[in-house]
C-alpha positions, 0 to 999 in steps of 0.5 A, a space after each residue: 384526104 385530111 391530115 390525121 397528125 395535126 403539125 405545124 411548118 416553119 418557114 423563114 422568109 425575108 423580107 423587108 422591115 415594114 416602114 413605121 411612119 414616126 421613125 425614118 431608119 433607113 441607113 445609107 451606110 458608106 464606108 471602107 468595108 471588107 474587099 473580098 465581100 463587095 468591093 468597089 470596081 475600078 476601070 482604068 488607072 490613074 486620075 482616068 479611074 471610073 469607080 462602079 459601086 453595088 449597093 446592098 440592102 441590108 434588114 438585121 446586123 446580122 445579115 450586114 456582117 455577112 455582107 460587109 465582113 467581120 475583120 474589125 481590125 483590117 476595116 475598123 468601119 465595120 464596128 459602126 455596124 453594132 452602134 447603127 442597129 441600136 436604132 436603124 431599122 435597115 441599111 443600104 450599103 455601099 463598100 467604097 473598099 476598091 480590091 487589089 494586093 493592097 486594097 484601096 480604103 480611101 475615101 475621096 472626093 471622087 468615089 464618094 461623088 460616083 457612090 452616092 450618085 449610085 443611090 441618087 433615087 434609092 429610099 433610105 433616111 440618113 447618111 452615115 460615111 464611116 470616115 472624119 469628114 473634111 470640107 471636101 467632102 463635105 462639099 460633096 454631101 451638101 451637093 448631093 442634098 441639094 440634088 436629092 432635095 430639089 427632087 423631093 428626097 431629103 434626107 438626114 446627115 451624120 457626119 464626123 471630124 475634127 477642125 483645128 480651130 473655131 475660124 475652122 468649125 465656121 468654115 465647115 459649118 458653112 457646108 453643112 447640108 440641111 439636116 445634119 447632126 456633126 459631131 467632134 467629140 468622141 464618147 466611152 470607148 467608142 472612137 469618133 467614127 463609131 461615136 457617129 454611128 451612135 448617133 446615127 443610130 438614136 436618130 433614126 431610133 427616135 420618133 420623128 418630133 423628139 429633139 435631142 436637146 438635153 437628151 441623155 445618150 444611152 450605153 455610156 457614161 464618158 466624154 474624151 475630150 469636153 467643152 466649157 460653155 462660157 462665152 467665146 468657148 469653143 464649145 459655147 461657139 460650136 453649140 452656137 454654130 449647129 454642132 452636136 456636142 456633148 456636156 457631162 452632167 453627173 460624173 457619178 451616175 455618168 450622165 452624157 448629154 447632148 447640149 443643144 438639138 439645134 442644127 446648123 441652119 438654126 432650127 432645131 434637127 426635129 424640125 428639119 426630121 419632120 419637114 424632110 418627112 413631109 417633103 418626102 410625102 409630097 412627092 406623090 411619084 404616083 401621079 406622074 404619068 396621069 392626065 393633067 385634068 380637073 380630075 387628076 386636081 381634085 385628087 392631088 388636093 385629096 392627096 394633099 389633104 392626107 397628108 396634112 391629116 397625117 402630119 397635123 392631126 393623126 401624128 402630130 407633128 406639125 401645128 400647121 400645113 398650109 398649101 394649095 395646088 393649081 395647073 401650071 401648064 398642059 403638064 406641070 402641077 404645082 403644089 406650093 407649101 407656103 407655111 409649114 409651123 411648128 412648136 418650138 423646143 424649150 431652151 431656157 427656164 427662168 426660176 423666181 424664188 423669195 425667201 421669208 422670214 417669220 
C-alpha cells in the first residue's frame, strides 16, 4: 500500500568524519583530564604501579566535552578542547587523570610511556600533551616516533614548555622528534598549554604544503613574553634552533605572526607534514599477507605509482618522488624511495631601488 502522506524521517547517525587527503586532523590528545569520565587505572602501588589507559575516539567538540569532562577549573587541560577543534578534524584521546580521593594528575615518564604504547598502531596525525614538556618527556616522544616511524606511522608533534637558558633550549632541541612544532611563547589570554592547542589546531586545519612561515595566527592580537631577533637573541637563537616563535607586526591592527616555519631538523615543517604523509601512503598494509610473486610486484609498482600521482601531479605536493621495488627474499619486498623533492619556502626578499633626480 503506498504512503498517502508524502513525509520525511530524520535520523542522527555518527560516524567517523571522511578523511580529506590535503589535511591530516587527527589528534592524539594527551592530558590530565576529568577522573570520574575515564580515568586511568593503576594496578599495584608504588614504583611497581602498571598504569592501563582507554583511548576514546572523539569527532565534535561537543562529544569531547561529554567524554572528557567540563570542570576547567579542577582539569585546566580541558580548555585545549575549544582552541584543538579550531582545526582538528577528531581526536583520539587518552585521560592520564588516575582516580582516587585525590586524583592523580601528573604526568610522568612512566604513564606517558605506557599511554602512548597504548595507541602504538592507532591512526591519528598529530600529538598534542596538554602539559610543559620537560627533556624527560621528551625523550619519550622522540622514542616513540622513532618506533612509529620505523613502521611507516609518522606523525606531527606539538609540544609546550619553557628552558631557563639558551644552552638549555639546545639541549631540548636535541630531542625534538622529526616533525614538531614547540613553542615558548604564550599568546592573548591563552595560557601556554592552551597557546599549544592553538597551534595544534592550525596545523591540522591547514593544507599539508602551507608553511607557517609569516603566518598571521588567528583569533588574537597579543604576544606575553616577546623576543628580539638581533644576533645572539634568544629569540635570533631559538628561530634558528627550530622553535616556534611569535613576532609582533602591527600593535595597531594586533598582527601575530610566526617567525619562521622551519623545524628543528632545519627543513621546513610543510616539508616534514607532506613526507609524513607520503610515508604513511607507502605503507601498503594491504599487501601483507599476499604471495611474494611478479604479480604481487607489478601491483606494488602500481600502487607506487598512485601514489607519486597523488603527491606530484593531482595534489602537488611534491616536485619529484623517485623510488623503485624489487624482491628481497621469498618475503620481504622492499620499496626504496631514494629522492623525495620539494619546493623551497621563500625567507628573504632583496629590494634594489634608485633614486633620480631631473
Amino acid at each position: 500500500m503506498p504512503i498517502i502522506i508524502p513525509e520525511i524521517d530524520v535520523h542522527e547517525e555518527k560516524i567517523a568524519p571522511q578523511i580529506d587527503e590535503t589535511r591530516a586532523g587527527r589528534i592524539l590528545f594527551i592530558g590530565a583530564f576529568d577522573a570520574e569520565k575515564h580515568p586511568a587505572v593503576v594496578e599495584g602501588s608504588g614504583t611497581s604501579a602498571v598504569y592501563t589507559f582507554s583511548p576514546q575516539n572523539i569527532n565534535n567538540e561537543d562529544e569531547a566535552y561529554d567524554t572528557l569532562g567540563t570542570d576547567t577549573t579542577t582539569y585546566p587541560a580541558l580548555k585545549c578542547i575549544e582552541p584543538l577543534f579550531k582545526g582538528a578534524t577528531s581526536l583520539l584521546s587518552i585521560n592520564m587523570t588516575v582516580a582516587g580521593d585525590t586524583p592523580d594528575k601528573t604526568i610522568n615518564v612512566t604513564k606517558l610511556g605506557q599511554a602512548l604504547n597504548t595507541v602504538l598502531l592507532e591512526k591519528f596525525d598529530i600529538i598534542f600533551v596538554a602539559d610543559t614538556i620537560s627533556d624527560e618527556l621528551l625523550a619519550v616522544v622522540k622514542a616513540f616516533d622513532e618506533t612509529r616511524h620505523e613502521d611507516k606511522r609518522p606523525f606531527d608533534y606539538v609540544g609546550v614548555g619553557t628552558r631557563a637558558n639558551a644552552a638549555a633550549y639546545t639541549t631540548s632541541a636535541a630531542l625534538m622528534p622529526r616533525s614538531c612544532n614547540f613553542i615558548t611563547q604564550s599568546l592573548d589570554d591563552y595560557s601556554l598549554v592552551e597557546t599549544g592547542a592553538l597551534i595544534a589546531g592550525l596545523v591540522a586545519g591547514n593544507i599539508l604544503d602551507k608553511s607557517l612561515t609569516n603566518m598571521t595566527v588567528p583569533d588574537v592580537n597579543e604576544i606575553a613574553t616577546e623576543y628580539t631577533f638581533g644576533t645572539g637573541d634568544l629569540g635570533y637563537t631559538l628561530v634558528a634552533l627550530g622553535y616556534t616563535v611569535f613576532k609582533m607586526t602591527s600593535r595597531l591592527d594586533g598582527d601575530v605572526k610566526i617567525v619562521n616555519g622551519r623545524q628543528f631538523n632545519q627543513f621546513d615543517g610543510y616539508i616534514n607534514r607532506v613526507t609524513g604523509a607520503i610515508i604513511r601512503d607507502f605503507k601498503l598494509e594491504d599487501y601483507l599477507g599476499n604471495k611474494n610473486n611478479n604479480v604481487t610486484l607489478i601491483g606494488v609498482n602500481a600502487e607506487c605509482a598512485r601514489i607519486r600521482n597523488k603527491y606530484c601531479k593531482a595534489l602537488g605536493f611534491a616536485k619529484t618522488i623517485e623510488y623503485f621495488v624489487e624482491k628481497a627474499n621469498s618475503e620481504c619486498v622492499v620499496i626504496k624511495l631514494t629522492k623525495i623533492v620539494y619546493d623551497g619556502v621563500i625567507t628573504k626578499i632583496d629590494l634594489y631601488y634608485t633614486i633620480e633626480l631631473e
